[in-house]
Each structure stands twice: as C-alpha cells, then as structure tokens.
Residue frames as qw, qx, qy, qz and C-alpha x, y, z in Angstrom:
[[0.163, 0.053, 0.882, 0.438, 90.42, 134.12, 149.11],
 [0.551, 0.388, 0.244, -0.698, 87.57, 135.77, 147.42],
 [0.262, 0.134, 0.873, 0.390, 86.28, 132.97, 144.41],
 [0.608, 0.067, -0.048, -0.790, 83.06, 133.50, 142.24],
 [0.340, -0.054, -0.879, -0.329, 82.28, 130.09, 142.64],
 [0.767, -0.395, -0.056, -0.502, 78.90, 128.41, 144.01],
 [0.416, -0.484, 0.662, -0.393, 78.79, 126.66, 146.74],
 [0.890, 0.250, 0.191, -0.329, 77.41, 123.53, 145.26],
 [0.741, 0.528, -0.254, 0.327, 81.14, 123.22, 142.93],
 [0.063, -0.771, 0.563, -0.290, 83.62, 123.73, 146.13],
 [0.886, -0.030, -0.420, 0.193, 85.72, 121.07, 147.21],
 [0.492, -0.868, -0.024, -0.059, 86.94, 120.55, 150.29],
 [0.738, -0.281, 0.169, 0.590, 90.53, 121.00, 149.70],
 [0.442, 0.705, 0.360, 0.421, 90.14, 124.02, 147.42],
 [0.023, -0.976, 0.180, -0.118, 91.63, 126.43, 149.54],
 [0.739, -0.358, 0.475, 0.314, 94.51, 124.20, 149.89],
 [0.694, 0.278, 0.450, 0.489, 94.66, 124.06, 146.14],
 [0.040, 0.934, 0.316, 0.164, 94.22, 127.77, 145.88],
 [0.330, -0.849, 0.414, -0.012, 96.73, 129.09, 148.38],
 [0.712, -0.286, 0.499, 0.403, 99.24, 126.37, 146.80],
 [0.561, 0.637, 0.394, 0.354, 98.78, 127.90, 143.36],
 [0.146, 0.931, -0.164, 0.291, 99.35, 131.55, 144.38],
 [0.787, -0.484, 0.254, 0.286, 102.26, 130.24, 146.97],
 [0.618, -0.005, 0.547, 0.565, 104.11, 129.48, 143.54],
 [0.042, -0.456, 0.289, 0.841, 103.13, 132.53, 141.59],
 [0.036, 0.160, 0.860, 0.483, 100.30, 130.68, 139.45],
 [0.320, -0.162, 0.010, -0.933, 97.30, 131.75, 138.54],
 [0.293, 0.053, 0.911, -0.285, 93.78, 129.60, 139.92],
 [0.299, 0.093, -0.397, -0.863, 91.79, 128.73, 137.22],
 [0.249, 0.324, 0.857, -0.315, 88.33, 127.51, 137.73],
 [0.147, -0.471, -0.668, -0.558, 84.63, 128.14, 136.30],
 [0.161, -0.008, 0.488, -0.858, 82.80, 131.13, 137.84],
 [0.324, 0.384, 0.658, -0.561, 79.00, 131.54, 138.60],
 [0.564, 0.624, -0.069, -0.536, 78.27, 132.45, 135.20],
 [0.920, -0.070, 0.345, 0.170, 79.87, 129.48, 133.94],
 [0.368, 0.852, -0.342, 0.147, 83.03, 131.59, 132.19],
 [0.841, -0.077, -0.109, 0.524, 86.44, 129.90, 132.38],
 [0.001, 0.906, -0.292, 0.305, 88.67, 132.74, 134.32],
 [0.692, 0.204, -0.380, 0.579, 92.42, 132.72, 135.72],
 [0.400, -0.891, -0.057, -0.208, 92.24, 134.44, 139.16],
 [0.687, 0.251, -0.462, 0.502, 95.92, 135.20, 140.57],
 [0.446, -0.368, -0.500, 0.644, 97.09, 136.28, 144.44],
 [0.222, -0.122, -0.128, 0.959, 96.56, 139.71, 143.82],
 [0.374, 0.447, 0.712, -0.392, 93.09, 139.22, 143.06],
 [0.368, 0.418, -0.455, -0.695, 93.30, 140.07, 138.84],
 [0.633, 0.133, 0.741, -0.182, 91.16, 137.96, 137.31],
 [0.154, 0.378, -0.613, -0.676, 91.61, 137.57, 133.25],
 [0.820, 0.310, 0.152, -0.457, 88.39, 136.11, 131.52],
 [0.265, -0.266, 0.825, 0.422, 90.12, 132.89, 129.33],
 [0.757, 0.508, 0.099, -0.399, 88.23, 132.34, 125.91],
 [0.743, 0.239, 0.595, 0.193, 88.50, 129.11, 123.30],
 [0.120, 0.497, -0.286, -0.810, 89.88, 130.73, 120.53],
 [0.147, 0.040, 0.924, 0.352, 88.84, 128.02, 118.53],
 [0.084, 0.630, 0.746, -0.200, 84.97, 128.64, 119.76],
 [0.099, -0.702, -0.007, 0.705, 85.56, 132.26, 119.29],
 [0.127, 0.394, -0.499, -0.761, 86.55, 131.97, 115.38],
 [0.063, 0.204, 0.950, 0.230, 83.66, 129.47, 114.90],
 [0.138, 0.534, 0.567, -0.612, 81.03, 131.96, 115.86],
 [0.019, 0.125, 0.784, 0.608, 78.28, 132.26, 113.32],
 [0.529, 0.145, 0.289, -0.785, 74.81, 133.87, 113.19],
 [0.299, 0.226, 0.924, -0.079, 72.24, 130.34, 113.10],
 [0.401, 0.638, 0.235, -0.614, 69.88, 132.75, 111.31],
 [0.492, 0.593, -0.524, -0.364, 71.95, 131.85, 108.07],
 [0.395, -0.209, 0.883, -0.141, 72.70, 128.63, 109.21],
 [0.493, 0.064, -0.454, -0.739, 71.32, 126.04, 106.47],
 [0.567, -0.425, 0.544, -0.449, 68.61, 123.76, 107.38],
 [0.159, -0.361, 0.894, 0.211, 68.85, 120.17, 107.46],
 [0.809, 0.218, -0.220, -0.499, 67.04, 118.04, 104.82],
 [0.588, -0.199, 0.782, -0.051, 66.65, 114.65, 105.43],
 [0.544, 0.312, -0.589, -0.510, 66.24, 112.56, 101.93],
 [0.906, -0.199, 0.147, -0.344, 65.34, 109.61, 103.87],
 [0.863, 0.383, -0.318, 0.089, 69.00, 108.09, 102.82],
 [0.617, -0.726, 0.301, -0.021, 70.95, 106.25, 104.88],
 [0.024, 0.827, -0.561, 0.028, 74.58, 105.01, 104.81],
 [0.948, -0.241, 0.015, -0.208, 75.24, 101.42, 105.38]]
C-alpha cells in the first residue's frame, strides 16, 4: 500500500479501509499531499479527479470587477 498521504491525515483503520476497497475491485479515493482529490486502485493507477463544475468556473481575477460599496444596505 503505497498512499501520498501525510502522516498527520492517516487513520488508524485506513489500511483496513484500503485493502477492503481494492478486495472488491474499487478504487481508494482520498486527498494527496498536495491537497488534489485522486482515485488510487490495487494496481497502483492513480487518476487525478477534478470538479468539473470548478473547472468551467475558472476565470482570470485580473478582469474580475471590483466591488463598490454605495454604502446601501438591504433591510
């Protein structure tokens, strides 16, 4: 069982949950050291998983207008 994970984010039943995932042919998905959400299966492929949602929101802040406050609130 090779993870990227720190040592600080292992539980102690995680190779239990680990070796019951690939047991059944699933893949173990966790958060590596770089904090990237990846799917790591028995055979040790590991498939990066990305938010599409985040992914088609992505936007250079450089254009990004800024916010004006008019001093008006809502009540």
């Amino acid at each position: 069982m090779n993870l990227d994970i720190e040592e600080s984010q292992i539980h102690p039943y995680l190779k239990t949950m680990v070796e019951y995932h690939w047991q059944n042919n699933m893949p173990f998905i966790y958060l590596n050291r770089q904090g990237k959400l990846v799917q790591q299966w028995a055979d040790g492929t590991i498939e990066y998983l990305v938010d599409e949602e985040e992914e088609n929101n992505k936007f250079d802040k450089r254009y990004e207008k800024p916010f004006e406050d008019d001093g008006a609130y809502a009540d």
